[in-house]
C-alpha positions as CSV (number, residue, x, y, z in Angstrom):
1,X,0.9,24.0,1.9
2,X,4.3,23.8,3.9
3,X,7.1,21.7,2.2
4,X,6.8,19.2,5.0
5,X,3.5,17.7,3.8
6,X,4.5,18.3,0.5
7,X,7.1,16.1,1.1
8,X,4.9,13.2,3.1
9,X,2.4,13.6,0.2
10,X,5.2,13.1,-1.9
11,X,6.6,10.0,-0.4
12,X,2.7,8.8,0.0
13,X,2.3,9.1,-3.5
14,X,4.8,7.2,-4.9
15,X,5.1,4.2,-2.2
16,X,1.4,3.6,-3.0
17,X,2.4,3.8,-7.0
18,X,4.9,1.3,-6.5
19,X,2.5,-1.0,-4.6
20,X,-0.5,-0.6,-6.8
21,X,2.1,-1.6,-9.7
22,X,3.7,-4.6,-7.9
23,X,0.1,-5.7,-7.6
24,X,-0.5,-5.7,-11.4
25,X,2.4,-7.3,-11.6
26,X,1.3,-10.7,-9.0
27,X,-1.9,-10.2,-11.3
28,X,-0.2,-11.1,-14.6
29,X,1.9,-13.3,-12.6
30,X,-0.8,-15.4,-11.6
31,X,-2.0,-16.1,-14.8
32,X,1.5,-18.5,-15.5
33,X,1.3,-21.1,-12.7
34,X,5.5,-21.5,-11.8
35,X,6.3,-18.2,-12.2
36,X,7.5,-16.7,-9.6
37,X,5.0,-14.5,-7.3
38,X,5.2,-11.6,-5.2
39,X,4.3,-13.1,-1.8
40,X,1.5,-12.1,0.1
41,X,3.5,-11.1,3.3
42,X,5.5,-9.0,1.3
43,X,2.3,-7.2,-0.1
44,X,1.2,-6.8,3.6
45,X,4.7,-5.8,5.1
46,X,4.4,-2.9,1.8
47,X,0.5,-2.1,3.4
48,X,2.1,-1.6,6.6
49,X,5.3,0.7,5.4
50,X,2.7,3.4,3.9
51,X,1.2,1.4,0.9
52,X,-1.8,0.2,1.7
53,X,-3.9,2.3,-0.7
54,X,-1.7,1.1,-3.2
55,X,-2.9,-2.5,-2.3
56,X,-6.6,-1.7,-1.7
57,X,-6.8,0.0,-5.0
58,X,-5.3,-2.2,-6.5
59,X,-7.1,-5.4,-5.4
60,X,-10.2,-3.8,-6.6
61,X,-8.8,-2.5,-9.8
62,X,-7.0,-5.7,-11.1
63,X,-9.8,-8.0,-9.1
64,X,-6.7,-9.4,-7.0
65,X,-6.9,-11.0,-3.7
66,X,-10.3,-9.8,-3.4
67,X,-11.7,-13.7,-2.2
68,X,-9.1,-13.4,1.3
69,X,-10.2,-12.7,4.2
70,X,-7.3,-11.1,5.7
71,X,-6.9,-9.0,2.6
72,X,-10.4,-7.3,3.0
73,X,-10.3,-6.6,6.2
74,X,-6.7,-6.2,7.0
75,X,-5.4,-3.8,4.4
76,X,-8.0,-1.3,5.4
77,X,-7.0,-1.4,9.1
78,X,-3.5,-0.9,7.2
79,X,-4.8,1.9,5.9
80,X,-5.7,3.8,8.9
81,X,-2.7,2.6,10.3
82,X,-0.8,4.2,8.0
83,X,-3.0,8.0,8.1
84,X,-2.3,8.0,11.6
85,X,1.4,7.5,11.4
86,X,1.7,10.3,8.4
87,X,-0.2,12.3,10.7
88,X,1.8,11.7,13.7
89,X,4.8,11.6,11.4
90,X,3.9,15.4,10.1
91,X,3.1,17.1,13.7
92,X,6.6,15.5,14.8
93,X,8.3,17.3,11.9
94,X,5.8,20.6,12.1
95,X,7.1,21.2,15.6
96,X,10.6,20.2,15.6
């Protein structure tokens, strides 16, 4: 492998960490009603900026979100959003 997907696998790696954590995090959160929560636009505007397997898998992992609508189908068009901009993303960067 070139360093340049090493590097976008990188960076895909540890955005979706960060998400998949932040959505344990709303889990426990949820448990204490008035704590504060991690809003769900914010979890969507992470989907959209490379983390939306963080946010599938963690959905289905911590058994979070799972009941909206707009979660189960919009994080996975997230997702393919987001291979097709690593992709486009890595042939910019392959051919510069």
């Amino acid at each position: 492998m070139n360093n340049t997907l090493l590097l976008i696998l990188a960076f895909l790696l540890a955005t979706n960490l960060i998400v998949f954590f932040l959505m344990f995090l709303d889990k426990l959160k949820s448990a204490n009603p008035g704590s504060s929560r991690i809003s769900e636009g914010l979890l969507f505007f992470l989907g959209s900026a490379f983390g939306a397997l963080g946010v599938y898998l963690g959905m289905f992992v911590f058994r979070h979100k799972t009941r909206k609508w707009y979660f189960l189908i919009g994080i996975p068009l997230l997702f393919l959003q987001n291979l097709a901009a690593a992709w486009l993303i890595y042939l910019y960067l392959l051919n510069k």
